[in-house]
N, C-alpha and C positions, 0 to 999 in steps of 0.2 A: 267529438274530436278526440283522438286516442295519439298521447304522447310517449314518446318511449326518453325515459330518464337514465342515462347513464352514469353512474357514479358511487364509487366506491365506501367514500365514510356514511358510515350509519346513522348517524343523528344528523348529515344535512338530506340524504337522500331520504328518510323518512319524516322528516322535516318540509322535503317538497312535494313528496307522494302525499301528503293531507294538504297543504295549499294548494296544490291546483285539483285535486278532488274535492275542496269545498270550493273552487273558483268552474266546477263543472266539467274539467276534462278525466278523462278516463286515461289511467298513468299506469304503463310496465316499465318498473325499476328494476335494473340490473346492476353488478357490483363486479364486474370483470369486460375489459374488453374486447375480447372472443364473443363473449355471449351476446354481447350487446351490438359488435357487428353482424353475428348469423340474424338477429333480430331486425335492426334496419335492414337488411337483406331481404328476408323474407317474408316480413308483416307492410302492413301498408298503416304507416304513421301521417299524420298530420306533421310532427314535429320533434327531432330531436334535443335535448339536453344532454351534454357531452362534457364530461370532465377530461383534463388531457393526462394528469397522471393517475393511472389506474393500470392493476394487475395483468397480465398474460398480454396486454398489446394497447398502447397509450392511444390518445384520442387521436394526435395527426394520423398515425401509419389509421386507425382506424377510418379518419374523414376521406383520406388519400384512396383508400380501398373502397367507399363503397360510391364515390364520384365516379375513381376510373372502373366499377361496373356499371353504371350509368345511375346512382339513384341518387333522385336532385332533390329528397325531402329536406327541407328547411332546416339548418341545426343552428345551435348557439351554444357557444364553448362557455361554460361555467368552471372556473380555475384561477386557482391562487396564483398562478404564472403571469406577471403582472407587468412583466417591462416589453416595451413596445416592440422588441423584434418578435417577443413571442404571438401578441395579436397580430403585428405583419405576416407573420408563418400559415397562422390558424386561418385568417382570413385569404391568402392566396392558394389555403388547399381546399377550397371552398366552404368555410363556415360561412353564413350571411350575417352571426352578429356575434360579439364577443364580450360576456363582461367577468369582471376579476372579482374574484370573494376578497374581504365579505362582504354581502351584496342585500340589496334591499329588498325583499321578496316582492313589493308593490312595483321597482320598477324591473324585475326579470317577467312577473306576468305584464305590463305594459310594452314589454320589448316583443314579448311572447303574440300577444297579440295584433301588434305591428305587423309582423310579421307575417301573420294567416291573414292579415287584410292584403296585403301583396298577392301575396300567392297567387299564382293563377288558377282558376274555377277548372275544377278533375271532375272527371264522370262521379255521378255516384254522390256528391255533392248535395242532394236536393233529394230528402224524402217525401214520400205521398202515399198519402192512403184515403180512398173515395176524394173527399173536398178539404182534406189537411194537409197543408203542406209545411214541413221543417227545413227552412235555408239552415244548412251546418256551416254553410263561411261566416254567414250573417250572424249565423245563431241568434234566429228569429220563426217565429213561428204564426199559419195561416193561418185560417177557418172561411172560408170562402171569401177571401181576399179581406177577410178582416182579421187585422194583428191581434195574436194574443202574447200578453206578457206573462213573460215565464221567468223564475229563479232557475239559478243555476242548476239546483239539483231536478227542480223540475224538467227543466228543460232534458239533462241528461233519463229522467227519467222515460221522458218520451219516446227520446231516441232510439233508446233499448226497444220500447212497446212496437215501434213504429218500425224498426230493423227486423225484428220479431213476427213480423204480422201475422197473424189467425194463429200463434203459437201460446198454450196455456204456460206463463210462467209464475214459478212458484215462489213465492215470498222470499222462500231462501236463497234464491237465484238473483232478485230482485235486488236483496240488501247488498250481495255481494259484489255486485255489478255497479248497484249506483252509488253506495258508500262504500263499500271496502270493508263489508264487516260481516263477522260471521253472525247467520240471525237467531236471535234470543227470543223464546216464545212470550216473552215477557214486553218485550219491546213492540210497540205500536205505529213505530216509525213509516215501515210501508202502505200501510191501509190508511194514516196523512197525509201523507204525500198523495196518494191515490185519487181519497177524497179531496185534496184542492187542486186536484191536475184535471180530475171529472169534471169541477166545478169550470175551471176557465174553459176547458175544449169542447165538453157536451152541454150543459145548461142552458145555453139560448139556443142550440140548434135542434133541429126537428129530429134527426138521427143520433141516436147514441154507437158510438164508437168504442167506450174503452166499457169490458165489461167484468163481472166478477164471476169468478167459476166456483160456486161452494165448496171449502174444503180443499179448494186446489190450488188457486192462484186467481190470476187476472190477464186478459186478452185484450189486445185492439185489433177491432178486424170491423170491414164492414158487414151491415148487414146479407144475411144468405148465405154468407162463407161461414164451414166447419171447422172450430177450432181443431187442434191438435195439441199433444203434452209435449211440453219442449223437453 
């Protein structure tokens, strides 16, 4: 699930871009709202976070503009704007939730959440690859109709693999994607991960799926299909 956070101060917006990247979502922060509207415009979000005073165009004219061109993705005004005709405003130019700083990061991910359980199921919603399948509303994952429990970051990990399919990616693509972090030859972080993501998805099953390419990266594809270098 890929959030797009809008919001100008720097120690709350990087503040949220590591919460909800260690809570599993995949987070583009932006600090202007120009930018942040071309963005809900033209990317396909799960959900936005939306402050209302911010640089070159505030959040209403922003929420205002990208309803009346039709895009219904889910937002929630995060803003020190705290008296009630301001949430009356936000919430009649279509935000679905609104809460005031300062705020309890446990309950803006529990509102966050709420939220995408609403939502109604979008194409595209449901990966698969041979007999694995990833519910992204559920954020739940198959193996021939038997659930496998996943962590957050696991789980994001998969996403990527399973988004990816029959594509060689390379560690340093890997870290960057599912932590946010540039990769250090030093650190062992993706080849753990790997290792107890191969454990719950391949280990009881007769087919292996995610595999290691020497020297280059790691693949899920099934069997017979040619990888390719992403």
């Amino acid at each position: 699930m890929k959030i797009l956070l809008i919001e100008d101060e720097g120690k709350i917006g990087d503040y949220l871009k590591r919460g909800l990247s260690e809570a599993g979502f995949t987070t583009d922060w932006v600090q202007d709202g120009l930018t942040g509207q071309q963005m809900a415009m033209e990317e396909d979000y799960g959900l936005v976070i939306l402050d209302v005073m911010l640089p070159e165009r505030d959040g209403y004219a922003l929420l205002r503009h990208i309803r009346e061109a039709g895009v219904q993705t889910p937002v929630i005004f995060l803003t020190a704007r705290d008296q009630i005709e301001d949430r009356v405003h936000g919430l009649e130019l279509g935000a679905d939730d609104y809460l005031v700083k300062p705020f309890a990061f446990s309950e803006l991910l529990a509102r966050l959440r709420s939220l995408l359980r609403r939502s109604p199921v979008r194409e595209g919603e449901t990966l698969q690859v041979a007999d694995l399948e990833l519910d992204l509303r559920r954020r739940r994952a198959f193996r021939k109709g038997q659930r496998i429990d996943l962590t957050a970051k696991e789980f994001a990990l998969l996403e990527l693999l399973m988004r990816r399919e029959g594509e060689i990616l390379p560690r340093a693509l890997i870290a960057s994607q599912v932590w946010d972090m540039n990769f250090d030859s030093d650190t062992n972080v993706v080849e753990v991960a790997i290792r107890r993501l191969r454990t719950k998805v391949d280990t009881d099953f007769e087919v292996r799926l995610i595999h290691t390419i020497r020297g280059m990266g790691y693949v899920l594809e099934p069997p017979g299909a040619a990888p390719v270098i992403a």
